[in-house]
DSSP file (Angstrom, degrees, kcal/mol; ACC not computed):
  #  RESIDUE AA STRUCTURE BP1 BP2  ACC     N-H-->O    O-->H-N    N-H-->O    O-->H-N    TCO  KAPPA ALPHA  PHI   PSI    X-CA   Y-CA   Z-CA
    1    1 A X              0   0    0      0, 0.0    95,-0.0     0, 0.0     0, 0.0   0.000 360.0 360.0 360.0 150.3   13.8   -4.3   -4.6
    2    2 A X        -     0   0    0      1,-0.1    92,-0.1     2,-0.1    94,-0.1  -0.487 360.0-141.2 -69.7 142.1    9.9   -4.3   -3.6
    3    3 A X  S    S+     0   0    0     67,-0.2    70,-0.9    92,-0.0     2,-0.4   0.401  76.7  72.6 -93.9   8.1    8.1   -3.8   -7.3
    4    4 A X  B     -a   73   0A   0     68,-0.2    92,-1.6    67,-0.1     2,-0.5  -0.913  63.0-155.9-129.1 178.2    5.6   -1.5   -5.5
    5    5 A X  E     -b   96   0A   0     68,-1.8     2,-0.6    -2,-0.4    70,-0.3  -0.849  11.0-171.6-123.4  87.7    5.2    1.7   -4.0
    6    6 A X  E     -b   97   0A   0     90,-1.9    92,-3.7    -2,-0.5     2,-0.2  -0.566   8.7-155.3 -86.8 125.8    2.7    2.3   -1.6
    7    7 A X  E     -bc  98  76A   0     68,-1.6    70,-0.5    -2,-0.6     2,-0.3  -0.535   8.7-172.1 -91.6 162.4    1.9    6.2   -0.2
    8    8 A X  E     +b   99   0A   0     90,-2.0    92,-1.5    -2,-0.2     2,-0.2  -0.917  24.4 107.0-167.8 136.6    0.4    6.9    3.0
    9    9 A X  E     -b  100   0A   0     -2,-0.3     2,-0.2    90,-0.3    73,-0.2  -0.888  62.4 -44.4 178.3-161.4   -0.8   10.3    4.3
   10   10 A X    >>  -     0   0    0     90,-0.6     3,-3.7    -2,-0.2     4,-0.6  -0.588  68.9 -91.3 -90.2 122.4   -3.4   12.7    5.3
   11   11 A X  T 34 S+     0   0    0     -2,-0.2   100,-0.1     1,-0.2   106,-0.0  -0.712 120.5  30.3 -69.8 143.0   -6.5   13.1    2.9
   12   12 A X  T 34 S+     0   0    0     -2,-0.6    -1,-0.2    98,-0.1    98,-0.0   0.035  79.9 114.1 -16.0  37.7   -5.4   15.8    0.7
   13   13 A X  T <4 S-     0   0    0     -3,-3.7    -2,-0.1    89,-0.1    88,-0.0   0.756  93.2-108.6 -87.7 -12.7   -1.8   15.1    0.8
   14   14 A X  S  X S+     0   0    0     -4,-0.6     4,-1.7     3,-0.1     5,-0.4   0.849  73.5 139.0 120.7  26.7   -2.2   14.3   -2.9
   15   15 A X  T  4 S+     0   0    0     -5,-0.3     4,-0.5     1,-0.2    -8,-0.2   0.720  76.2  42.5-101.7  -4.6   -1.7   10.2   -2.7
   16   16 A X  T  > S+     0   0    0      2,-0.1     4,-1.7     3,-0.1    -1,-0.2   0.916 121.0  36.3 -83.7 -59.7   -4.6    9.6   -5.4
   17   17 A X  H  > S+     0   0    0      1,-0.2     4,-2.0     2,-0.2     5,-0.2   0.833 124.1  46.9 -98.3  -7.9   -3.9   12.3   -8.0
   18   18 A X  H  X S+     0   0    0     -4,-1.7     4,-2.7     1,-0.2    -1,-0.2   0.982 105.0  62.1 -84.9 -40.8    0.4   11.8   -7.3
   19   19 A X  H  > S+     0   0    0     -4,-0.5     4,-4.1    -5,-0.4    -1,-0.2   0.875 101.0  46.8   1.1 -74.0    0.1    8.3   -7.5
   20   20 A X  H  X S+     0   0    0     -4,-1.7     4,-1.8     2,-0.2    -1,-0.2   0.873 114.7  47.8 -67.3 -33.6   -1.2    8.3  -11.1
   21   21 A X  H  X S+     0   0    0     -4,-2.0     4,-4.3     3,-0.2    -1,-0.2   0.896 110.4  52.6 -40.6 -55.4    1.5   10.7  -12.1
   22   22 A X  H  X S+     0   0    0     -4,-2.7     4,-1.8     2,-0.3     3,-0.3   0.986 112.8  44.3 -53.6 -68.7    4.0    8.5  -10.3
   23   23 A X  H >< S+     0   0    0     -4,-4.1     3,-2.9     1,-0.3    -2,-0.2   0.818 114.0  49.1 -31.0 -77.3    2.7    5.1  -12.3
   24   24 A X  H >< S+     0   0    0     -4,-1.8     3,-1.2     1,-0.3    -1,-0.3   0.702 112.8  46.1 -65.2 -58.3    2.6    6.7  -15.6
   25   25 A X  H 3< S+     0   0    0     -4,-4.3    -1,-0.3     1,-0.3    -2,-0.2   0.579 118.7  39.4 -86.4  -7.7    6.0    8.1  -15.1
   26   26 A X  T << S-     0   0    0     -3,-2.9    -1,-0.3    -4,-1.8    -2,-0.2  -0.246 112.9-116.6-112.2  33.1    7.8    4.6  -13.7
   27   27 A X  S <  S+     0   0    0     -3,-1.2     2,-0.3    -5,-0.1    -3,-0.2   0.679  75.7 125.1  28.1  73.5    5.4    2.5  -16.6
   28   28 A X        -     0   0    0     -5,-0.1     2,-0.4    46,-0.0    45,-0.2  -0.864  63.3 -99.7-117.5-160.4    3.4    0.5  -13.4
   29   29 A X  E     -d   73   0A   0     43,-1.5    45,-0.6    -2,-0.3     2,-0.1  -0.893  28.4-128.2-118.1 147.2    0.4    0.3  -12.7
   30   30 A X  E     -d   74   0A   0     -2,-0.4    45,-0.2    43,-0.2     2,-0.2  -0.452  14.3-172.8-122.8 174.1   -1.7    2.1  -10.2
   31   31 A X  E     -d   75   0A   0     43,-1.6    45,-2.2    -2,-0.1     2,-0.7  -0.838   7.8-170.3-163.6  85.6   -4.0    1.1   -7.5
   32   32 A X  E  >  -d   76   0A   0     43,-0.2     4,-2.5    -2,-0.2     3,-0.3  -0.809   4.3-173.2-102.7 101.9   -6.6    3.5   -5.0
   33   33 A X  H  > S+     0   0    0     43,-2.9     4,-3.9    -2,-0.7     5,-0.2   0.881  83.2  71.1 -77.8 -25.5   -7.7    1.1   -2.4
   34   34 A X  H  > S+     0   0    0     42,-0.4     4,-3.1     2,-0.2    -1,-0.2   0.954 110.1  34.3 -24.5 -67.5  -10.1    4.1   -1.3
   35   35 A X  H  > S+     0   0    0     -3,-0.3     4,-1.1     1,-0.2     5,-0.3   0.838 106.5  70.4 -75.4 -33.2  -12.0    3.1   -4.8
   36   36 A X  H >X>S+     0   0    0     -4,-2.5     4,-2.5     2,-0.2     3,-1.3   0.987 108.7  36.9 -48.5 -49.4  -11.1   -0.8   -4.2
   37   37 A X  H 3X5S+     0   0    0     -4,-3.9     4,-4.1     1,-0.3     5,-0.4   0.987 113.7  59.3 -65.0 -39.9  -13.8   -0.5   -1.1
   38   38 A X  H 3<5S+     0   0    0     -4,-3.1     5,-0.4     1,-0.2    -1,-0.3   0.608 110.9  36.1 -71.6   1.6  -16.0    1.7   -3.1
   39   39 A X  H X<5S+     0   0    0     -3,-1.3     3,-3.1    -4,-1.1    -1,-0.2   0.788 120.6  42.2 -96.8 -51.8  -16.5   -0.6   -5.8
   40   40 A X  H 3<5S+     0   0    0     -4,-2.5    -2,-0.2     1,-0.3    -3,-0.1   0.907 124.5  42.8 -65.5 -25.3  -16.7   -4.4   -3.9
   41   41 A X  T 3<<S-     0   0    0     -4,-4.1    -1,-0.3    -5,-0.5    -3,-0.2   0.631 101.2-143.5 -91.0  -4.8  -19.0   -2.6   -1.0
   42   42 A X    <   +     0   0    0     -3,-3.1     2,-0.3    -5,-0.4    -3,-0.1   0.973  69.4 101.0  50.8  45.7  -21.2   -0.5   -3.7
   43   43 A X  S    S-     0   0    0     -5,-0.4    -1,-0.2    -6,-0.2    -2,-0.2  -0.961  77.5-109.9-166.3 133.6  -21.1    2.1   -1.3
   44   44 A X     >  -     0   0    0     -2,-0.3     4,-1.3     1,-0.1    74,-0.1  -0.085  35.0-105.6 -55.0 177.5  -19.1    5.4   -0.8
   45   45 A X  T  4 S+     0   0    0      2,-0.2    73,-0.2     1,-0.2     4,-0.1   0.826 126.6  44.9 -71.9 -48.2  -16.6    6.1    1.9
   46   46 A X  T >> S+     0   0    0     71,-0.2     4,-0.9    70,-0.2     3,-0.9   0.793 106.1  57.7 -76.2 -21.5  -19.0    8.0    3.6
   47   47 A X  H >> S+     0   0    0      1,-0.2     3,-1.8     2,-0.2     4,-1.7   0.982 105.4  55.2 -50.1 -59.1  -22.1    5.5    3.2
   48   48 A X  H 3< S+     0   0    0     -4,-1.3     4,-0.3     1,-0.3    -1,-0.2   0.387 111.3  43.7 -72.7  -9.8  -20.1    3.1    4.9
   49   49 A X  H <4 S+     0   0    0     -3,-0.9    -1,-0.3     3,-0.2    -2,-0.2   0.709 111.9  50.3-107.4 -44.4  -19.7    5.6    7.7
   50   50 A X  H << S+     0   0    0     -3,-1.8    -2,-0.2    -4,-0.9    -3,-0.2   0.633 114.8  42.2-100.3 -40.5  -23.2    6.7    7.9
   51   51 A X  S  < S-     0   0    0     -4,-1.7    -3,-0.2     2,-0.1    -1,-0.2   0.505 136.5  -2.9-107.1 -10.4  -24.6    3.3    8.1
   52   52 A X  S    S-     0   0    0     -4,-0.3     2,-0.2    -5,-0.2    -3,-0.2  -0.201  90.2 -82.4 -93.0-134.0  -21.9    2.3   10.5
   53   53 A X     >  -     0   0    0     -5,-0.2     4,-1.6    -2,-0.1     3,-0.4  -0.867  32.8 -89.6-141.1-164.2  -19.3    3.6   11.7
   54   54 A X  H  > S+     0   0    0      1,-0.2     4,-0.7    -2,-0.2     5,-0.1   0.454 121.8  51.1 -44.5 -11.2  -15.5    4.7   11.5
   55   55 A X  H  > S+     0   0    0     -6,-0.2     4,-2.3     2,-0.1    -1,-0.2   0.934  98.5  59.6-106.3 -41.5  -14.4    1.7   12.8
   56   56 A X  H  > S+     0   0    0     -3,-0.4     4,-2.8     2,-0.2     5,-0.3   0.880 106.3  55.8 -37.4 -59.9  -16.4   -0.5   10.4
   57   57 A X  H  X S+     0   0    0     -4,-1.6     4,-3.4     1,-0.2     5,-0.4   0.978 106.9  51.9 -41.5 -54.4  -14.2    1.4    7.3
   58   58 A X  H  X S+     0   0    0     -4,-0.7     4,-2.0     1,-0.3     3,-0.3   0.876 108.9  44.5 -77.8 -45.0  -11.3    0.5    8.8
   59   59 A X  H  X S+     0   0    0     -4,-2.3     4,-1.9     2,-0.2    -1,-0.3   0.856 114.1  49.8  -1.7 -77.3  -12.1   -2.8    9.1
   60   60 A X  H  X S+     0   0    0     -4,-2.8     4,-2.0    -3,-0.3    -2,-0.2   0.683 107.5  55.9 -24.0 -58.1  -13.3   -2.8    5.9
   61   61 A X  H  X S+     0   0    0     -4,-3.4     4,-2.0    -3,-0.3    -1,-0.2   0.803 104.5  48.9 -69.7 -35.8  -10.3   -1.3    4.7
   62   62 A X  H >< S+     0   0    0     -4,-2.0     3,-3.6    -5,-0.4     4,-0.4   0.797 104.9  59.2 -68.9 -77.2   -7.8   -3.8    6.0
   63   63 A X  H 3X S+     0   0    0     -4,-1.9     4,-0.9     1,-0.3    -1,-0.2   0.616 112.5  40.5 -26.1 -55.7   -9.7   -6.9    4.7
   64   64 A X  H 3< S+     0   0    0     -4,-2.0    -1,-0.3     1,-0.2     3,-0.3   0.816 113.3  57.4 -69.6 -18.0   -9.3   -5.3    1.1
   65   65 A X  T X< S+     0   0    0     -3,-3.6     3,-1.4    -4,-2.0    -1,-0.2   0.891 104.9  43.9 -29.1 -80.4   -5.9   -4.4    2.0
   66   66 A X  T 34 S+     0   0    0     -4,-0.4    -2,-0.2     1,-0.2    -1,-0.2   0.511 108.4  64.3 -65.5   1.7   -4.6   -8.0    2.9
   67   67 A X  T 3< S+     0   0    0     -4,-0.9     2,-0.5    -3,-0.3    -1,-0.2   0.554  81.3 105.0 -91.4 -25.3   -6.6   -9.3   -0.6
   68   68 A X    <   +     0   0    0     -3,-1.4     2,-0.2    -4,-0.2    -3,-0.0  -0.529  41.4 163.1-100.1 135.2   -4.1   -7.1   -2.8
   69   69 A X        +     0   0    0     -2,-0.5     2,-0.2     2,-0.0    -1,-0.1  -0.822  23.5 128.2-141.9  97.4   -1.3   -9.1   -4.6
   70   70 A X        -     0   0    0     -2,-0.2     2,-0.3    24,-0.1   -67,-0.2  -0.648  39.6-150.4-122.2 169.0    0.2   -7.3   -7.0
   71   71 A X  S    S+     0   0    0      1,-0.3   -67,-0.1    -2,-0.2   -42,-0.1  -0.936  73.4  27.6-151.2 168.4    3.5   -6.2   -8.4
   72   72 A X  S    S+     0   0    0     -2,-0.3   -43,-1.5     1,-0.2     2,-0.3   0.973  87.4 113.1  30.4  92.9    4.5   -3.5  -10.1
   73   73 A X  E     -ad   4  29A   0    -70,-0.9   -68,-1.8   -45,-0.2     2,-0.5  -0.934  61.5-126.8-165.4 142.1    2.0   -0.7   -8.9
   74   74 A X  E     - d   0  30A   0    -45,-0.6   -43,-1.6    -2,-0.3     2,-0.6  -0.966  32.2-145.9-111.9 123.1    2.0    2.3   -7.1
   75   75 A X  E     - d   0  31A   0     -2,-0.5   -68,-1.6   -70,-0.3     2,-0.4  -0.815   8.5-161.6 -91.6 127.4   -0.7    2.0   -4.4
   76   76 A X  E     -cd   7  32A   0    -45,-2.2   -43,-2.9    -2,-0.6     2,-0.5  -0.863  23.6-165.1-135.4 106.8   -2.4    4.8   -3.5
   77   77 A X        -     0   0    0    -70,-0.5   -68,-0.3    -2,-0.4     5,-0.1  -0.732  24.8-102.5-122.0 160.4   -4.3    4.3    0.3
   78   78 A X        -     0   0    0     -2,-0.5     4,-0.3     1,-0.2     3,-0.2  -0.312  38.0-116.4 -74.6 171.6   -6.7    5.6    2.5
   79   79 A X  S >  S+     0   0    0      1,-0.2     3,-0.7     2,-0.1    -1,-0.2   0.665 107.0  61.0 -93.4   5.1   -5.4    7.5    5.2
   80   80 A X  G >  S+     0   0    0      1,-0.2     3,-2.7     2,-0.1     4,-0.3   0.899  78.3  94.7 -43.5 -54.5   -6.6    5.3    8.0
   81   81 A X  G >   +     0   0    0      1,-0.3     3,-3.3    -3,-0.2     7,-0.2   0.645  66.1  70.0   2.7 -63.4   -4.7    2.7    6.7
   82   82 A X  G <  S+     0   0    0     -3,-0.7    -1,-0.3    -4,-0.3     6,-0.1   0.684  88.2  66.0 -63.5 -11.1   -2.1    3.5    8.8
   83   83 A X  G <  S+     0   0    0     -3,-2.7     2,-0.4    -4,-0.1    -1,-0.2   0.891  87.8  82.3 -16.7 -60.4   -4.4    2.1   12.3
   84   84 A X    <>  +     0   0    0     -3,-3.3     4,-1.9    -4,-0.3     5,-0.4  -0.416  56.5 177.1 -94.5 110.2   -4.2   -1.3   10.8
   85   85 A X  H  > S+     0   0    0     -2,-0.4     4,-0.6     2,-0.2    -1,-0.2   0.738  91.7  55.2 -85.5  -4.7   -0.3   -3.3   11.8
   86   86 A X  H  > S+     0   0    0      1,-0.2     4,-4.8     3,-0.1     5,-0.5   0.926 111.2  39.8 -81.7 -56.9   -1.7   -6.4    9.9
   87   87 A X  H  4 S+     0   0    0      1,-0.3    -2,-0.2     2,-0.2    -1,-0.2   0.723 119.7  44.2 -74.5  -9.4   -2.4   -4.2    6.7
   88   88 A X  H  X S+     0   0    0     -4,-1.9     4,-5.0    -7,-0.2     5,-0.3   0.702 115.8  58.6 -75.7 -18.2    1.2   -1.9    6.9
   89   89 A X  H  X S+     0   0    0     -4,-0.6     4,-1.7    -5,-0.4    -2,-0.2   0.999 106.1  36.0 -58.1 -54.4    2.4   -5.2    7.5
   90   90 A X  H  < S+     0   0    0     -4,-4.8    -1,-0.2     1,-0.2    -2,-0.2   0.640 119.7  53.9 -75.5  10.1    1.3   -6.7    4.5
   91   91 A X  H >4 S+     0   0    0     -5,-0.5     3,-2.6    -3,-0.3    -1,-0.2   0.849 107.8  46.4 -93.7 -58.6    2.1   -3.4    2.6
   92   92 A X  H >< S+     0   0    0     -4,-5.0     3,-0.5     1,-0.2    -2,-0.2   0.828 106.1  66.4 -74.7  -3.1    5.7   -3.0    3.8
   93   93 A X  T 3< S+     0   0    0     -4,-1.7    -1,-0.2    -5,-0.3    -2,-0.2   0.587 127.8   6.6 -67.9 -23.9    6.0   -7.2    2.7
   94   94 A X  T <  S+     0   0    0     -3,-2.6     2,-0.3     1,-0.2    -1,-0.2  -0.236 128.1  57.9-157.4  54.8    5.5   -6.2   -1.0
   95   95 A X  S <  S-     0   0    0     -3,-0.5   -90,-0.3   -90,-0.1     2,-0.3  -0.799  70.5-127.7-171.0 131.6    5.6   -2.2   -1.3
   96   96 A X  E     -b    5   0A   0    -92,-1.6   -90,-1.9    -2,-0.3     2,-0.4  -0.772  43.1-132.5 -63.7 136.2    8.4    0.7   -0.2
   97   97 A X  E     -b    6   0A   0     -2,-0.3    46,-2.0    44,-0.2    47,-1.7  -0.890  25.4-167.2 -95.6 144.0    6.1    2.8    1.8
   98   98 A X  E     -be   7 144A   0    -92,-3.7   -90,-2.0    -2,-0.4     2,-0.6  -0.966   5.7-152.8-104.0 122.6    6.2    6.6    1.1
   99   99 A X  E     -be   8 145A   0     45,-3.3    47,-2.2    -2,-0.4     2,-0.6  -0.925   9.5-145.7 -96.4 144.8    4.6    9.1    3.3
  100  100 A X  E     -be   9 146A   0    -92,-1.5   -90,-0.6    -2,-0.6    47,-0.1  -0.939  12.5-160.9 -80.2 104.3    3.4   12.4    2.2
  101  101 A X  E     + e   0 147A   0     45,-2.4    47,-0.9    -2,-0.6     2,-0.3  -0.436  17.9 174.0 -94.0 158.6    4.1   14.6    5.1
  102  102 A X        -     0   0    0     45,-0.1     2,-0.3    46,-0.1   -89,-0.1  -0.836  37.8-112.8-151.9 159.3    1.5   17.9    4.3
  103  103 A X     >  -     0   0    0     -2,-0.3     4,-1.9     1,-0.1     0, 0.0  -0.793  25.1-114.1 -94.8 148.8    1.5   20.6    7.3
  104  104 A X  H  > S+     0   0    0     -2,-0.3     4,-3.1     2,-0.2    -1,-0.1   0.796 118.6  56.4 -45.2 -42.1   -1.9   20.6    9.0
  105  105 A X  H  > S+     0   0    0      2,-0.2     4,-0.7     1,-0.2    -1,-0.2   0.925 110.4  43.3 -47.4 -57.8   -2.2   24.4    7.6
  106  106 A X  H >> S+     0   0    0      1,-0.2     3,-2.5     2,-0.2     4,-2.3   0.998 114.6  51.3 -64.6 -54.7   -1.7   23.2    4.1
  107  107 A X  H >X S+     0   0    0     -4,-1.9     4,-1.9     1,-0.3     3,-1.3   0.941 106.2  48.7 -50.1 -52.8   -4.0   20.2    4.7
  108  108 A X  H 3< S+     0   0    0     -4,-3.1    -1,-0.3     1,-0.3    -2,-0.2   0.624 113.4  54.0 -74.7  -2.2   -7.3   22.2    6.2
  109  109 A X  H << S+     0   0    0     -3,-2.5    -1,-0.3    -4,-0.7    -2,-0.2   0.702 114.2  43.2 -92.3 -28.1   -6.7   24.8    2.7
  110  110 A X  H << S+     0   0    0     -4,-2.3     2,-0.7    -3,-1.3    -2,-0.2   0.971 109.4  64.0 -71.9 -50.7   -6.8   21.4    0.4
  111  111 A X     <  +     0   0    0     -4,-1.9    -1,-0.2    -5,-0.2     3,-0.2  -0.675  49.3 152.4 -96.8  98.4   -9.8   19.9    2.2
  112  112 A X  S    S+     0   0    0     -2,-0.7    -1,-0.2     1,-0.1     3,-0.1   0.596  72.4  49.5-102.2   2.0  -13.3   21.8    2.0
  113  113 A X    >>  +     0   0    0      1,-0.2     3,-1.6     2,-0.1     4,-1.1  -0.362  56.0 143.1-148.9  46.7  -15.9   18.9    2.5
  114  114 A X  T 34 S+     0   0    0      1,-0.2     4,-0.4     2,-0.2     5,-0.4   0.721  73.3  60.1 -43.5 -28.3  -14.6   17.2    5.5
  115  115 A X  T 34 S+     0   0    0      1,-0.2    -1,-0.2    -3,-0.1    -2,-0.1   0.664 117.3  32.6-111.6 -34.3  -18.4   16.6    6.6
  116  116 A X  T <4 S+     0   0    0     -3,-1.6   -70,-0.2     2,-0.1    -2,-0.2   0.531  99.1  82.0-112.9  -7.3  -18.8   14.6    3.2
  117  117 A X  S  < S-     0   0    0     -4,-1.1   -71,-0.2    -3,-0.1   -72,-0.2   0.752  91.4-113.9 -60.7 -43.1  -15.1   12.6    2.4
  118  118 A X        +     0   0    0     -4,-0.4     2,-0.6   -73,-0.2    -3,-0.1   0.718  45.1 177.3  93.4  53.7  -15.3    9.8    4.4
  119  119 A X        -     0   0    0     -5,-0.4     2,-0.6     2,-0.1    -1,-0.2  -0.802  30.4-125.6 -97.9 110.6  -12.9   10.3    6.5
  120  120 A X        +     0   0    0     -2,-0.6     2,-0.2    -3,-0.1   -74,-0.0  -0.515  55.2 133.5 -59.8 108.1  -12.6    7.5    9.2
  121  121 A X        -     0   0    0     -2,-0.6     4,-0.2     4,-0.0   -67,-0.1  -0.833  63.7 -99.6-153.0 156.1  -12.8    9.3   12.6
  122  122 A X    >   -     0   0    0     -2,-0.2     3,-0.9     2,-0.1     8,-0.1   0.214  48.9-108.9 -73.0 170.7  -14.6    8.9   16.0
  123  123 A X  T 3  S+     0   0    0      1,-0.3     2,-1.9     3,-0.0    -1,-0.1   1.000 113.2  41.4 -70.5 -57.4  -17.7   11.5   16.0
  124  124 A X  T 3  S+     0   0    0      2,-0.1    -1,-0.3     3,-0.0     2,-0.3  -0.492  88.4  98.7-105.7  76.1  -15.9   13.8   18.6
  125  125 A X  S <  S-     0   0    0     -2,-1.9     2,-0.4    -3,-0.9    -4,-0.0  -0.946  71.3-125.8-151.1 149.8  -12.6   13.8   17.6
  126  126 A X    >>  -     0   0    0     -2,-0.3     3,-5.8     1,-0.1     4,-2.1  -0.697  23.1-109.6-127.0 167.6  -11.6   16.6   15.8
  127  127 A X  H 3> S+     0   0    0     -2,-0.4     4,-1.0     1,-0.3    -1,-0.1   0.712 117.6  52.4 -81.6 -11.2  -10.0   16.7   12.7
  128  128 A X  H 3> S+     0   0    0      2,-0.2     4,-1.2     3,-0.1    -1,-0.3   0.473 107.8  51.7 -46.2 -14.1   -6.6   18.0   14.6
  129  129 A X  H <> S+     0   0    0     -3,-5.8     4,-2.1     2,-0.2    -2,-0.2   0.803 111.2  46.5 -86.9 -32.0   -6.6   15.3   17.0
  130  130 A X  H  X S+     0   0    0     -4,-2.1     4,-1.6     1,-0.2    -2,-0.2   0.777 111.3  49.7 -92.6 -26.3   -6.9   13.1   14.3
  131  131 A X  H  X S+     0   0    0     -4,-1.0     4,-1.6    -5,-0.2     3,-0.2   0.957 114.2  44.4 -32.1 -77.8   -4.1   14.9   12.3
  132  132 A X  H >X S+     0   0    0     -4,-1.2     3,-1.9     1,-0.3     4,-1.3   0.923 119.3  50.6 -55.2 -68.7   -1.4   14.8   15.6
  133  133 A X  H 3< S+     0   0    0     -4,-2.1    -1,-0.3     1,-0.3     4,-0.3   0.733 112.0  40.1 -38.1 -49.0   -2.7   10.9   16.0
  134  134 A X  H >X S+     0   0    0     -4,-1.6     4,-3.9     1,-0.3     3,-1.5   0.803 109.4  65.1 -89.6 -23.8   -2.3    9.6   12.3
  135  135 A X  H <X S+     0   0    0     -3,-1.9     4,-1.9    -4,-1.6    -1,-0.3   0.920  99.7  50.5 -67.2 -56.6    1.3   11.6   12.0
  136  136 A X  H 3< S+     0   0    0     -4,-1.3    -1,-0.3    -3,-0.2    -2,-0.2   0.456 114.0  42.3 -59.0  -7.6    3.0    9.5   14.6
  137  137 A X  H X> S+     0   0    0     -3,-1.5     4,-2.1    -4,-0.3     3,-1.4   0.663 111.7  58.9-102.3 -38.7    1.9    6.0   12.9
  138  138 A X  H >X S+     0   0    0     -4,-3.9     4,-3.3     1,-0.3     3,-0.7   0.955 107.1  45.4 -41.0 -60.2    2.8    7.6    9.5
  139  139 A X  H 3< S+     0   0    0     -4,-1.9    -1,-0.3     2,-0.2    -2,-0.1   0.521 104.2  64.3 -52.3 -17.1    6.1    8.0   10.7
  140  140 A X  H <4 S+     0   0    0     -3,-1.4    -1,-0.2    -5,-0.2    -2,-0.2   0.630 113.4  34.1 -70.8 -46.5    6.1    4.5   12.2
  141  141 A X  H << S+     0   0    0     -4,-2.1   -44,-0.2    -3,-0.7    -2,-0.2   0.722  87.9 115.3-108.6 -56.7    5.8    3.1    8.8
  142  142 A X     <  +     0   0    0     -4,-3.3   -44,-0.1    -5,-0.4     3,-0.1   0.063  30.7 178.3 -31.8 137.2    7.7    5.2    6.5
  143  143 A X  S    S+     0   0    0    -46,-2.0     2,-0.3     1,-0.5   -45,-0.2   0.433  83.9  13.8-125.1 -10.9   10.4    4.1    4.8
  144  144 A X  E    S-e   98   0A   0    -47,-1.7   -45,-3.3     2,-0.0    -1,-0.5  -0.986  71.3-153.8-137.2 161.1   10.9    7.7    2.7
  145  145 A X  E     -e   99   0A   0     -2,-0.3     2,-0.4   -47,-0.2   -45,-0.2  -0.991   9.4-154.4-138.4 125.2    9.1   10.6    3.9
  146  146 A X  E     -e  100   0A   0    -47,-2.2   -45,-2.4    -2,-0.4     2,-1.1  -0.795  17.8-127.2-103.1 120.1    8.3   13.5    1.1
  147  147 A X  E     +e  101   0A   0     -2,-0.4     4,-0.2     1,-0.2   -45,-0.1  -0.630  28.9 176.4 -51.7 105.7    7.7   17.2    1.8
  148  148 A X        +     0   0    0     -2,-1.1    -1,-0.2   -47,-0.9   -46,-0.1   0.297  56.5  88.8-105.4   9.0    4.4   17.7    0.1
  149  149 A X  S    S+     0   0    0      1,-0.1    -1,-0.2   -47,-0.0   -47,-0.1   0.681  96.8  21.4 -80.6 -18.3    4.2   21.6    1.4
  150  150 A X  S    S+     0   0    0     -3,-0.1    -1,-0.1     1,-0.1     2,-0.1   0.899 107.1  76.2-113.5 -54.6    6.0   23.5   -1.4
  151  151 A X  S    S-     0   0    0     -4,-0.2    -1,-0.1     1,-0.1     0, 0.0  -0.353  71.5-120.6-112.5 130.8    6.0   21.6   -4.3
  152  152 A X    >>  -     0   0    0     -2,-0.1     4,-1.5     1,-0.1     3,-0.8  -0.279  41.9 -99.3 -81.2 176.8    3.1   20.6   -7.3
  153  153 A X  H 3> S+     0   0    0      1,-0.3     4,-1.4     2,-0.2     5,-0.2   0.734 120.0  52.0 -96.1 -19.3    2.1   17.2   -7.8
  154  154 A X  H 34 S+     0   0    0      1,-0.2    -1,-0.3     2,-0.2     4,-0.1   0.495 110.1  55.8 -92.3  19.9    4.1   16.3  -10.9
  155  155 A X  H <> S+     0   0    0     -3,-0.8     4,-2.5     2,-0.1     5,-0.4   0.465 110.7  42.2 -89.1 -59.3    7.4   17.6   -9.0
  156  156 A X  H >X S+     0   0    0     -4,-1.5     4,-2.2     2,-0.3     3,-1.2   0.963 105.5  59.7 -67.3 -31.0    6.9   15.6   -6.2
  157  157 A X  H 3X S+     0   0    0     -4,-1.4     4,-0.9     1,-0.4    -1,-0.3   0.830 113.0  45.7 -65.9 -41.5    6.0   12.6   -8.4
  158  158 A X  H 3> S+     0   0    0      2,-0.2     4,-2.2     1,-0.2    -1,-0.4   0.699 111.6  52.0 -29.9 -59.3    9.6   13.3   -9.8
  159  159 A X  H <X S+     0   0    0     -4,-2.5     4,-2.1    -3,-1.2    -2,-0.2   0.668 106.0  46.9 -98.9 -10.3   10.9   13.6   -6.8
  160  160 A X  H  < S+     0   0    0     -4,-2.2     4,-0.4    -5,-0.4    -1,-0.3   0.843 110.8  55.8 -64.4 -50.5    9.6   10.5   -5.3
  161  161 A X  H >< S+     0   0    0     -4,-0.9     3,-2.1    -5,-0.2    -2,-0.2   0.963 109.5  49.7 -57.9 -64.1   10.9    8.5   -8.6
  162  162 A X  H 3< S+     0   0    0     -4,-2.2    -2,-0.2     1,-0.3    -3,-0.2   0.988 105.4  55.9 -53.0 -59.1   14.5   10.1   -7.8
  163  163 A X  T 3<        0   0    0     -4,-2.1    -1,-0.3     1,-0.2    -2,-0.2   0.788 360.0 360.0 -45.9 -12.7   14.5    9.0   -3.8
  164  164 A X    <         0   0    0     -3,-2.1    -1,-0.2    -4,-0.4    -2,-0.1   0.498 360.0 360.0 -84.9 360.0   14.0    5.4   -4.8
């Protein structure tokens, strides 16, 4: 068995704060690559955005991506991620991937400060296009896919634990 567990989803499908649940209830150790950029670039998600562009994160993002060699961790990623076949590559190479499927409805009630998240996407693309796009790579790469619609995050975390 892979000793980590990487999620992949939408931001606000929960993969930061379910994550940590998840660690702490399987003793590993956890792992936000979101925070990985923001510490080695000294720069938010949205700096990096602002002073480039969306395509520059993602970038960004793989390089720290292909750097992580770990084991026993549940990896928590941004949700670009899923763009980059070198970095799911090197995720499904040492990680089970999980998605956290969220309904668009549920997502746009989670997410008030789209304007400020850092959310990689081209200036005029709208944050449904970018929803339909990222769902069809998510699925691409999952190797369990969790209902995140119903259910609180230490449920799921639970229920995540069980599918494995």
């Amino acid at each position: 068995m892979k000793s980590n567990l990487t999620l992949i989803g939408m931001p606000g499908a929960g993969k930061s704060t379910i994550g940590i649940i998840l660690a702490k209830n399987l003793g590993l150790g956890f792992i936000d690559t979101d925070v990985l950029i923001q510490i080695n670039q000294q720069k938010s998600l949205q700096q990096i955005i602002d002073e480039s562009d969306h395509l520059n994160l993602r970038s960004i993002e793989e390089k720290e991506i292909l750097k992580i060699n770990i084991e026993k961790h549940v990896i928590a990623t941004g949700g670009s991620v899923a763009y980059s076949e070198k970095a799911m590559g090197h995720l499904l190479g040492i990680s089970k991937i999980v998605f956290l499927e969220v309904t668009f409805k549920e997502i746009k009630k989670r997410i008030h400060n789209f304007k400020t998240r850092g959310i990689a996407k081209a200036k005029n693309q709208t944050f449904n296009e970018l929803f339909e796009d990222r769902q069809l790579l998510y699925k691409k790469y999952a190797e369990i896919t969790i209902d995140c619609n119903q259910l609180d995050q230490e449920e799921l975390a639970v229920q995540i634990a069980e599918s494995l």
